[in-house]
N, C-alpha and C positions, 0 to 999 in steps of 0.2 A: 504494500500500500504506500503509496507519494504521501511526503509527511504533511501538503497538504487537503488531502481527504481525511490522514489524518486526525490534524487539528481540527477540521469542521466536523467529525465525528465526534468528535471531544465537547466541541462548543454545544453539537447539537445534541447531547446527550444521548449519541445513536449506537447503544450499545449489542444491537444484532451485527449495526457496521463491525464495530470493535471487534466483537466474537470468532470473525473470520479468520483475522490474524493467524496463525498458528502458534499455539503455543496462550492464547489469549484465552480465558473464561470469561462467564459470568461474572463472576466476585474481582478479577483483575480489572475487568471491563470498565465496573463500575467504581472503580479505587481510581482508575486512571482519570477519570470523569470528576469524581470528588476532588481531585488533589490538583488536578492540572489546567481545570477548564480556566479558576480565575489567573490565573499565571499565562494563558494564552496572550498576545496583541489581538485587538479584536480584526476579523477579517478583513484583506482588501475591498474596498470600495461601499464601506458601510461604515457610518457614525457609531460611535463609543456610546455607549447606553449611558443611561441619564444616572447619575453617583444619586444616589440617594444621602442625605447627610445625616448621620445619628449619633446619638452622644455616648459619650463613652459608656455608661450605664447599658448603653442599647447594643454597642458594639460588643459587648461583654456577654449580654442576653444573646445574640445570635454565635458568637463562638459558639455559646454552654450547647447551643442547639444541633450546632451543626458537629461538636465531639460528642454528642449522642446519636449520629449517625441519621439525621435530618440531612436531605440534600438544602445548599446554600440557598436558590431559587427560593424555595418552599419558607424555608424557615424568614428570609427577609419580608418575603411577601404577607406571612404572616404576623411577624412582629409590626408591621407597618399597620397592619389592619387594629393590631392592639395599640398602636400608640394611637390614630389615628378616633377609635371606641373612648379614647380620654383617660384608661388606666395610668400612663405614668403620668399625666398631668396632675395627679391624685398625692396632697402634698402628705401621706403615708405610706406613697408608695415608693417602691425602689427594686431593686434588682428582682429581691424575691416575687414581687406580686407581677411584675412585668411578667417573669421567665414562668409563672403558674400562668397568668392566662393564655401565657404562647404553647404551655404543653396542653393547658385545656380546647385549645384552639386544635392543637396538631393531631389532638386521639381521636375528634371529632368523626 
């Protein structure tokens, strides 16, 4: 495989692409996907996706998310939705009540 289909297999989370490989599984497949896709440059002839800005608190809450084996996608998307619901604006709130509604969010 040219290491650019590659990396667009990577970006695009297309891991039946990956699987062909030889020597490449499932569980490789998708390790390579976790670990590599934000380390990619984004494709030729397409804009860098929009940074979303979050605060260290939030940055902290999506680590916790994604070392519990949450893909990045998902867990940003969700934590967005929970800042967005008004929880950490909630002057009690902090790491813990963030990273609970984002796991009450993700078992959903």
């Amino acid at each position: 495989m040219a290491a650019d289909e590659m990396a667009a297999a990577i970006r695009g989370n297309d891991l039946a692409r990956l699987t062909k490989i030889p020597g490449i599984g499932k569980k490789t497949a998708e390790r390579m996907v976790l670990e590599l896709r934000d380390k990619l440059p984004p494709a030729a002839g397409t804009s860098a996706p929009s940074v979303s800005v979050l605060s260290a608190m939030e940055e902290d809450v999506l680590s916790a998310l994604v070392n519990l084996g949450y893909q990045r996608a998902t867990a940003e998307r969700v934590l967005q939705s929970v800042v967005k619901s008004g929880v950490s604006r909630n002057e009690k709130s902090g790491f813990d009540a963030i990273f609970r509604e984002a796991l009450a969010s993700l078992s959903k």
